[in-house]
N, C-alpha and C positions, 0 to 999 in steps of 0.2 A: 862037609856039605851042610848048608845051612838050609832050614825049613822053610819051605813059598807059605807065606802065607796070603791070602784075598780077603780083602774089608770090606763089608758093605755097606754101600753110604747112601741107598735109594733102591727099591724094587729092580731095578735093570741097570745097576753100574757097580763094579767091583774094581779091588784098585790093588795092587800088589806093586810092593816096594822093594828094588835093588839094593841089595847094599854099597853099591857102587856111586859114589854121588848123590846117594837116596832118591835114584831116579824115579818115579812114577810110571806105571802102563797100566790102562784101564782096560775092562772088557765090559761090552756093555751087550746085555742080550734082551732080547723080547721075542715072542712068537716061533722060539724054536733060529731066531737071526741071531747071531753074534758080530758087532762093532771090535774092532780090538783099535786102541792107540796106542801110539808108538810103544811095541811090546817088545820090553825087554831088553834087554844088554847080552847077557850071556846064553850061551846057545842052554844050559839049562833050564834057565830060568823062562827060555823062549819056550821051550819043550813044556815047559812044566804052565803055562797060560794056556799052549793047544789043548794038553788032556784035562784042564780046569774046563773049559768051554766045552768040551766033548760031554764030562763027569753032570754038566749040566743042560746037555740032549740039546746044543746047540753045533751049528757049523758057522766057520768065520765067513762072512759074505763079503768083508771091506775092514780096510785095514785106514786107518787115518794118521797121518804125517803130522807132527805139531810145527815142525822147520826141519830142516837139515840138519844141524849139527850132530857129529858123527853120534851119539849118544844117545839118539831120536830115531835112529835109521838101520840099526842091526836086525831090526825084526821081518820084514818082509821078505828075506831071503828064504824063511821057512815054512813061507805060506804060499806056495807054487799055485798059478793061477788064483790069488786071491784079488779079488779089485784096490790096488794102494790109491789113497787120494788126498792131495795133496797142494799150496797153493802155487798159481802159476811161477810167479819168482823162486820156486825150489828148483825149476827145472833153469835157470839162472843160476841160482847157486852152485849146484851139481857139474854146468859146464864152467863157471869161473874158477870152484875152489874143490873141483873134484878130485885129484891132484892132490893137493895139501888135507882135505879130506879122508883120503885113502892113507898118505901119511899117518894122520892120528889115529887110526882107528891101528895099522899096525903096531905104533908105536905102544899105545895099550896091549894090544895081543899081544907083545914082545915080554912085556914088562910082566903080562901074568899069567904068562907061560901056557899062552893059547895058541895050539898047534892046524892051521885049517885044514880040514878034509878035501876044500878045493876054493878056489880062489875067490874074494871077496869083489863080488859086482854092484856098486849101488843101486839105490833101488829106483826105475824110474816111475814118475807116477802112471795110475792107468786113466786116470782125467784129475786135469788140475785148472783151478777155477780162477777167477781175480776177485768179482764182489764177494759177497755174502751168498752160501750156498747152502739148498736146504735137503737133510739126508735124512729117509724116514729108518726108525726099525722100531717095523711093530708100528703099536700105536706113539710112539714116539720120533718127533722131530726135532733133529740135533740141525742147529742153525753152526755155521762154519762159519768165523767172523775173522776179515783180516786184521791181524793185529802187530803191525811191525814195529820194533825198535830195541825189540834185544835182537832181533834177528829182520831181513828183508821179507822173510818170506814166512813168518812165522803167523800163523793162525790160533785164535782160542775157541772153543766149542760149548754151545750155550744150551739147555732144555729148560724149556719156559715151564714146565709143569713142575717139576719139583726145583727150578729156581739151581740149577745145576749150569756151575762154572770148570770147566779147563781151560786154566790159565796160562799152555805153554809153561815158556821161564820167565814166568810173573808172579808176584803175590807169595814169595815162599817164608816162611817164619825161618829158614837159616842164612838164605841168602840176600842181601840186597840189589836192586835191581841190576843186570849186566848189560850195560851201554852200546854194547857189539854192534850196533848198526846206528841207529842216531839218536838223537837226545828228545829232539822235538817231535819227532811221528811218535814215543813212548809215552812222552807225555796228552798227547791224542790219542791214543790208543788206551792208556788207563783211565783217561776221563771219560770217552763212550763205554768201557766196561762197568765204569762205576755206577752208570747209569743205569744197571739191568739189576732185577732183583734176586741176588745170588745169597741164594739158603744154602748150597752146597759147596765149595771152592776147594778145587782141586791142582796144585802148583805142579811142575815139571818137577820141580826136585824140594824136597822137602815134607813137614805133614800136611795131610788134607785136613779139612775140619768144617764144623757144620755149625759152629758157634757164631753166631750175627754179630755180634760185641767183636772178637778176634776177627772175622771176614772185614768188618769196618776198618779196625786198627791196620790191617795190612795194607789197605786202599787208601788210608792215609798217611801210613807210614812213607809210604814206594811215593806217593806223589810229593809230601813234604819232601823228601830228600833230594828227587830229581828238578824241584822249584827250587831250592837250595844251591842244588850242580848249577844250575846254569844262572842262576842268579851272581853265582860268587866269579866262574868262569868268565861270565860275561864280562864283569867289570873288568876284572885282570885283561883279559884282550885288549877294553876301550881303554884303560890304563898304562898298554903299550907293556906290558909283563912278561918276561918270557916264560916258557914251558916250566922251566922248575920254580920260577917264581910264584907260577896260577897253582901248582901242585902244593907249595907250599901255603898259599893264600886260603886255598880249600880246606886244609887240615882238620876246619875248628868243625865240618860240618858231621853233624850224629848221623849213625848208624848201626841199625843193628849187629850184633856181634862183631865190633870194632878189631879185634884181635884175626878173625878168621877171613876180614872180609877187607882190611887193610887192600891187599892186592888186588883187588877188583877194584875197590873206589880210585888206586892210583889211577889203571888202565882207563876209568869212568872220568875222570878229572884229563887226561891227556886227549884222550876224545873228543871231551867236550872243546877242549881250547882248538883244536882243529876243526871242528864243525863250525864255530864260532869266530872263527877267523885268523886264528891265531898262526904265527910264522914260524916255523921251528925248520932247522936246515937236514933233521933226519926224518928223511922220507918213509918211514915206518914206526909210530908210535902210537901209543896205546891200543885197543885192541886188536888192529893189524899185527901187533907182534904174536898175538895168540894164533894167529892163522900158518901160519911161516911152516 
């Protein structure tokens, strides 16, 4: 059994990290309210955020979705009657790829020897928004901002006071960015992020951090790369390239931990030659394949 530990990264936001993916769940409490985001992976570690929030004479009022992806979504099954909310394309997601959803999250339980008590029901939201939507707790207001392009439905969560980002599966110092949805709304989507003054920057999976110098390098990291994806993509297309020729034409572009992150930039490089127009005669390539 490994130790929960909670980080505090501001007056009313703690952050506790999975060893799974180095997944990220916030709790965020003021006034006796607790926020929780997407809490937890393992039903321990979900248990072990309830009696955090209790240890600190809070009740969970609202639970916050950052997208679907099965690895975002095991928590609200343990918070009966709590408010989940979440953006309206998750409830799209959930009926496209609920299914293949349910899939993965077994396939993990299989693999580590997680036995259910009773059977796994997604979580549906209790209101789910389109623009920008504003959620007080306490004297604070957390602004819910769509942010699509690792995901359709994927939201990040901003408080203007102390300059506090959740970044979704964006901005992580291990990962580089996952193309999973499209190339072009990601790239929209990190340029209005960039635009907000973020003293706090908290990733889906990866460390958080509160250093400006490293907050900057990650927002230019994730954007060089993804002007790079599609800049190199592009041509291969207009060049008439086929799929393993743009894969190979891509190669030279940098990225973080190149060794570990190989497999994502392929999937990122196939994606993009399909978004971009590109013909290839197998109907399921790059990121699609991770959904299956």
């Amino acid at each position: 059994m490994t130790t929960q530990t909670f980080q505090r990264l501001s007056p009313y936001l703690w952050v506790t990290q999975s060893p799974i993916f180095a997944t990220n769940s916030g709790v965020l409490i003021d006034a006796g309210q607790a926020c929780l985001i997407d809490p937890g992976i393992t039903e321990e570690e979900i248990r072990g955020i309830a009696r955090f929030t209790l240890e600190q004479g809070a009740s969970v009022q609202t639970i916050i979705l950052t997208h679907g992806h099965w690895d975002h979504i095991l928590g609200p099954e343990h918070f009966s009657g709590v408010k989940v909310i979440a953006h309206a394309e998750y409830k799209h997601t959930i009926a496209q790829h609920g299914e293949a959803i349910m899939r993965q999250i077994s396939r993990w339980e299989t693999e580590a020897g997680i036995l259910r008590a009773q059977p796994l029901r997604l979580p549906q939201p209790t209101l789910a928004f389109e623009s920008v939507l504003h959620v007080h707790l306490g004297q604070y207001d957390l602004r819910l901002i769509p942010a699509p392009g690792h995901a359709a439905d994927q939201i990040a969560i901003y408080e203007a006071e102390y300059g506090m980002l959740w970044a979704g599966d964006m901005l992580s110092d291990a990962e580089i960015p996952f193309v999973s949805h499209n190339l072009s709304a990601y790239q929209d989507t990190l340029a209005r992020l960039a635009a907000l003054d973020v003293r706090v920057l908290i990733p889906g999976h990866g460390m958080p951090t509160a250093d400006l110098v490293e907050i900057r390098a990650r927002f230019d990291g994730d954007q060089e790369y993804l002007q790079s994806l599609s800049t190199q993509a592009h041509a291969a297309v207009l060049a008439g390239k086929t799929l393993p020729e743009t894969v190979e034409a891509c190669t030279g572009i940098a990225f973080r931990q190149p060794q570990e992150n190989a497999g994502p930039h392929r999937l990122n490089v196939e994606s993009a030659f399909i978004e971009l127009g590109g013909i290839c005669e197998s109907p399921v390539v790059g990121w699609m394949r991770e959904e299956e």
